[in-house]
N, C-alpha and C positions, 0 to 999 in steps of 0.2 A: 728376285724379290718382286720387280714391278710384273713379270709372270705370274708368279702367283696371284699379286692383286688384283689383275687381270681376269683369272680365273674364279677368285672368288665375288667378286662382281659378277659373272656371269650367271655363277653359282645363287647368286643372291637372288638376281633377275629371275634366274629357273624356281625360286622356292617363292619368290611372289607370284608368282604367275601360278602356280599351283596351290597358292593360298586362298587368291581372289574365285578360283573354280571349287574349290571345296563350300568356300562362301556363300559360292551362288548353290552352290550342291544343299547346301542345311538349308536354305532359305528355300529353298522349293519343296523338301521333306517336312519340312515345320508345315506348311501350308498344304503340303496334300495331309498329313498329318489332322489339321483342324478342320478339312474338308470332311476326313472319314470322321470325325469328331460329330462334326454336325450332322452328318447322315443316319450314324447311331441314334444321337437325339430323336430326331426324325423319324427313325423304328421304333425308337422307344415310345413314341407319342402316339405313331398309328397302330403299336400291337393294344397299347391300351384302352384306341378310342374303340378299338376292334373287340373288345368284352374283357380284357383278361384280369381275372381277381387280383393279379398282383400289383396290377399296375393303376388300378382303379383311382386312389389318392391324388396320386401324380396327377392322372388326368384332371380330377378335379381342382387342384390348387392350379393347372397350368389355363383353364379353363377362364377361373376367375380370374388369373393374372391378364392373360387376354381383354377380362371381362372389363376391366380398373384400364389398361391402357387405353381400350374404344371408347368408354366414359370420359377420359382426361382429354383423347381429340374431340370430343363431341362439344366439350367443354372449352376450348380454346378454340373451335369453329365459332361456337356461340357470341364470344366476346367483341 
């Protein structure tokens, strides 16, 4: 009996340790994951500023959003 206890404590030790590494496994996929994420964005904003009818909108709304943040630090420089 205290054999098996024994072993299953080992047991255990082995399935944390290969928990804590899957852990650290998602945690780097989640992140290269929102890296390719923002990179997309990033295509998507330079195929648009680059002419293409479809994406025209976009660029405009992302343009003025830009436009409204540099006004708000202009704005809080000022104060």
């Amino acid at each position: 009996m205290l054999h098996r206890y024994e072993k299953m404590k080992q047991k255990n030790l082995q399935l944390e340790g290969e928990l804590q590494i899957l852990k650290e496994q998602q945690g780097a996929i989640q992140e290269e994951a929102l890296q390719w994420q923002k990179k997309c964005e990033s295509l998507k904003l330079a195929n648009s500023l680059l002419g293409s009818d479809q994406h025209k909108r976009d660029t405009k709304l992302k343009i003025n959003a830009l436009v409204r943040e540099i006004d708000q630090c202009i704005s809080q420089l000022s104060e």
